[in-house]
N, C-alpha and C positions, 0 to 999 in steps of 0.2 A: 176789440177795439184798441189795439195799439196797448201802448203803457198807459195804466192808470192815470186818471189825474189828481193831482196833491193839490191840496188846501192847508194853507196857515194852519195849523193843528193848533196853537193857542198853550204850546203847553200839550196837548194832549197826544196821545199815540198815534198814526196810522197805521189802520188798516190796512190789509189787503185781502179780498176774497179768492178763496179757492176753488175753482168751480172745473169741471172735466175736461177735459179736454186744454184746461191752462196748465204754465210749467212758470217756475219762480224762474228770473235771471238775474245778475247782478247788474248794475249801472250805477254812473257816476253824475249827479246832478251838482251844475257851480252855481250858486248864489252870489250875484253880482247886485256890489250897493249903489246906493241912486245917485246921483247928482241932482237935488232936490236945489230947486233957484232958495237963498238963502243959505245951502250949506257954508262949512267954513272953505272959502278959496271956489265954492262951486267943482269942487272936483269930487273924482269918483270915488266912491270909499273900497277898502281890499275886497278880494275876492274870496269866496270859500267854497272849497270843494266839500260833497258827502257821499260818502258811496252806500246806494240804497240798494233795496232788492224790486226791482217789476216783475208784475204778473205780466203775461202774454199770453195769447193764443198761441193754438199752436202753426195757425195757418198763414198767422203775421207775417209779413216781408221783412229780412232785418237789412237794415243800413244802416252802415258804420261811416261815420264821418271824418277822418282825420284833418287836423286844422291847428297853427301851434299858436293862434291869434284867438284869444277867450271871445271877444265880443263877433268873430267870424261863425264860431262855434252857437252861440247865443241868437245867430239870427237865424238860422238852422232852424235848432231847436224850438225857437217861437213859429216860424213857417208852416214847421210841418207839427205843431204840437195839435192841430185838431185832422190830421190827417187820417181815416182810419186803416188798421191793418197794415200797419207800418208801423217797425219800433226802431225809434232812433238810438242809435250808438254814440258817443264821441269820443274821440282821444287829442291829446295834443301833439303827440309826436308819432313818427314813424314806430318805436320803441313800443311806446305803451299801446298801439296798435296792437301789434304782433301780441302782447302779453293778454288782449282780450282776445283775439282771435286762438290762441291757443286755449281757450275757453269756449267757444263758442261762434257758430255758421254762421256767414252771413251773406247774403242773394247779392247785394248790391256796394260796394265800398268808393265812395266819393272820397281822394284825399290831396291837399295842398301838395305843392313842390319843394318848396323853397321852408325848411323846418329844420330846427336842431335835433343834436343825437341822431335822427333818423331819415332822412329827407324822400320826399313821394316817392323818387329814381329806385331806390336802394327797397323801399317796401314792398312797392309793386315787382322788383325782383324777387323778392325773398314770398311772396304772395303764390308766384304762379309759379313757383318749385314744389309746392303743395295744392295748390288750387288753380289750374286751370283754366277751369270755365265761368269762376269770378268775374261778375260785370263790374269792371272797373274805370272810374271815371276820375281825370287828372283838373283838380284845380290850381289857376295860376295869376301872378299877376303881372308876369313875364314874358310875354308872346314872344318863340323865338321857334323860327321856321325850322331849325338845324333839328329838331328833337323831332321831329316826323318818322325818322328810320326807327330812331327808340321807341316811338308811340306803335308803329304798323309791329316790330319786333316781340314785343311787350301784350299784343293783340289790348289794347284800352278802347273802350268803346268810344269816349270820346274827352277834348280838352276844350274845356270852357275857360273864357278870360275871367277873371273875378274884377268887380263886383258883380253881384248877381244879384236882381229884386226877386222879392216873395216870389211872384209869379212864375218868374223862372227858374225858380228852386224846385216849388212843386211842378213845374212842367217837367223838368228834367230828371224828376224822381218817380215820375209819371212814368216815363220813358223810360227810365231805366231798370224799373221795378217791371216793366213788361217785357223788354229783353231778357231779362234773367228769369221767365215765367216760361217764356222760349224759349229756355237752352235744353239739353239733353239733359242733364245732369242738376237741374234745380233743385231748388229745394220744395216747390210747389206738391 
């Protein structure tokens, strides 16, 4: 079933079982604080990053999300957290993209355009110099017809306008995760 799911440990350790046919991965979960009505100013408290370890199957679909907007990242993450056989990825930039992918396959890579250090254009180039048959999927919140020749060039499955609701997160992960079950060269 996907990455585990964590509970408030209270102080206490988590777990994780090891059981056959699983493999440890590494992953980076952000801890975003509340805007709780009576904070002070009502605003959002910092952010923090932890970088954990997940169990996975080994039959899990992986999807890497890139996104350089934490709370873009954060609705993802909530969407598809009871999704199964799916393990979600994030990065914030093109960069730190590339530094988990040289770690680690992934069937499906969803990522923004428009990001520092590394921007979607520049990743998805550097992507399909090593990978190919990568179902890759461009999010934006820039509609501009002129990038059509780079999209057919680039072979990207498809370019959604962001925002995007729940529903169409998982439809489009839906979809995207069975294109990449069809390809030749999956990971299925």
């Amino acid at each position: 079933m996907g990455v585990q799911r964590f509970q408030r440990g209270q102080g206490k350790p988590i777990r994780l079982p090891t059981n056959s046919g699983v493999s440890r991965r590494r992953f980076c979960v952000t801890l975003f604080g509340a805007a709780w009505p009576g904070a002070r100013g009502g605003k959002r408290k910092r952010t923090r990053s932890l970088n954990l370890t997940a169990t996975t199957k080994d039959g899990d679909k992986r999807i890497l999300v890139v996104d350089d907007d934490e709370q873009v990242l954060f609705v993802w993450s909530s969407a598809l957290a009871s999704a199964r056989d799916i393990t979600l990825v994030t990065a914030q930039d093109g960069q730190e993209a590339l530094d988990i992918l040289d770690e680690n396959g992934f069937d499906v890579i969803i990522t923004d355009l428009r990001m520092p250090r590394m921007d979607g254009y520049q990743l998805t180039e550097t992507i399909r110099q090593h990978d190919p048959d990568v179902t890759i999927v461009w999010l934006t919140g820039y509609r501009d017809p002129s990038r059509a020749p780079m999209e057919a060039r680039l072979r990207v499955y498809r370019c959604i306008d962001k925002p995007l609701t729940v529903a169409q997160i998982r439809a489009l992960v839906r979809e995207a995760v069975q294109v990449a079950k069809n390809k030749p060269n999956g990971r299925s």
